[in-house]
C-alpha positions in Angstrom: 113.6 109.5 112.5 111.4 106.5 110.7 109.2 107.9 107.8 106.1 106.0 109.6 106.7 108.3 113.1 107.1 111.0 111.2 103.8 110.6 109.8 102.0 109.1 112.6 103.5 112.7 114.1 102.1 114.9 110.6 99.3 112.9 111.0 98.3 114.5 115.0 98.8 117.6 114.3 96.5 117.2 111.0 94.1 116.0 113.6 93.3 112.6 111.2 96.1 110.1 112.8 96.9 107.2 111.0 95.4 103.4 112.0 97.7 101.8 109.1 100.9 102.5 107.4 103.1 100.8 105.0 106.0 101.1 103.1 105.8 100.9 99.1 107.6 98.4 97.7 107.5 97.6 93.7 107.3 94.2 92.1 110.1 94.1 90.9 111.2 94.7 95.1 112.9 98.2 94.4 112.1 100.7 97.4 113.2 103.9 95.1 110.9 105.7 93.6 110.2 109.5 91.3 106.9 110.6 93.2 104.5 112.8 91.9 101.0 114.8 93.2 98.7 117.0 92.7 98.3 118.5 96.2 95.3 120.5 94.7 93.4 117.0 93.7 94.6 115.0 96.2 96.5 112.5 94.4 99.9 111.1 93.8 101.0 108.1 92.1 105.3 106.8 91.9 107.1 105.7 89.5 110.0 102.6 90.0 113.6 104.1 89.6 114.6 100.3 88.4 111.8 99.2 86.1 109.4 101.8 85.3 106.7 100.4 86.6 103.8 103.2 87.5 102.1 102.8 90.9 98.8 104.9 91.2 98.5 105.5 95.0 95.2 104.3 96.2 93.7 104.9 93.0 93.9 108.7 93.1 94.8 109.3 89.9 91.8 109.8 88.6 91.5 113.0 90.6 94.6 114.7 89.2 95.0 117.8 87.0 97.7 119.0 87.6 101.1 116.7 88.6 104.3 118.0 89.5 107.5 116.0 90.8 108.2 115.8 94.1 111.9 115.9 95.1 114.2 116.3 98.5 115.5 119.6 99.9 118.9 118.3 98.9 118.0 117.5 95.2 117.6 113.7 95.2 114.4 112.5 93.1 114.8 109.1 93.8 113.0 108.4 97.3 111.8 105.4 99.4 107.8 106.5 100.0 105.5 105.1 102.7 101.5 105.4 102.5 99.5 106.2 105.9 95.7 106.1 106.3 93.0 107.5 108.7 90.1 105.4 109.0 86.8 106.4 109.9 85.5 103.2 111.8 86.8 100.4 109.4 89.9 99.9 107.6 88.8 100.0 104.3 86.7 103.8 105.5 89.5 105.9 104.6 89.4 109.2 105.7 92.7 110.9 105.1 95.9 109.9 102.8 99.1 110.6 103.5 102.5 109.9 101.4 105.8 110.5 102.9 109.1 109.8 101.8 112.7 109.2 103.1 115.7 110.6 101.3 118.3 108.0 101.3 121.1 111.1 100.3 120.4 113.2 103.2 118.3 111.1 104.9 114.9 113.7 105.7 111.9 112.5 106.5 108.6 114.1 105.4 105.2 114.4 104.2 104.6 115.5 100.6 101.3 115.2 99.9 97.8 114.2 102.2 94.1 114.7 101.2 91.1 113.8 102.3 89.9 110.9 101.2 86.5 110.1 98.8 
């Protein structure tokens, strides 16, 4: 299964289905990433396998308190991570966050994290 279906599928059943997706991809154009959230806040942000670099996922960041690392049932931390959003009635009206990721190990798809947007 793609990671986008099986969000657009999460997303139905949260009852806020996603209008836009997209898979994150770091500047330096490494698709691996440690993820981390705070499903409490509703946040997450990844960090790049290759360089380092942080990515704060739609600025949620701010909200967190409490962080903790997000890994696969198989023990891989390194994971490729798509975004999907539920608008209200204009793209940039968010109204619910998900981030998924794909294991490229054992190959699972799933959602770690979601909140409802601010």
């Amino acid at each position: 299964m793609k990671l986008k279906d099986e969000i657009q599928r999460y997303s139905k059943l949260n009852g806020y289905e996603i209008s836009h997706y997209h898979d994150v991809l770091c500047r330096c154009k490494s698709e691996k990433f440690l993820l981390f959230s705070d499903d409490t806040e509703g946040s997450a942000f990844a960090k790049c396998v290759k360089c380092k670099t942080k990515l704060d996922i739609l600025d949620s960041l701010k909200y967190a308190s409490d962080l903790t690392q997000n890994v696969c049932n198989c023990g891989n931390e390194a994971l490729c991570i798509g975004i999907g959003i539920a608008t209200y009635d204009t793209p940039e009206d968010h109204r619910w966050i998900y981030v998924g990721a794909h294991c490229d190990k054992c190959k699972l798809d799933g959602v770690y994290t979601d909140w409802n947007a601010r």
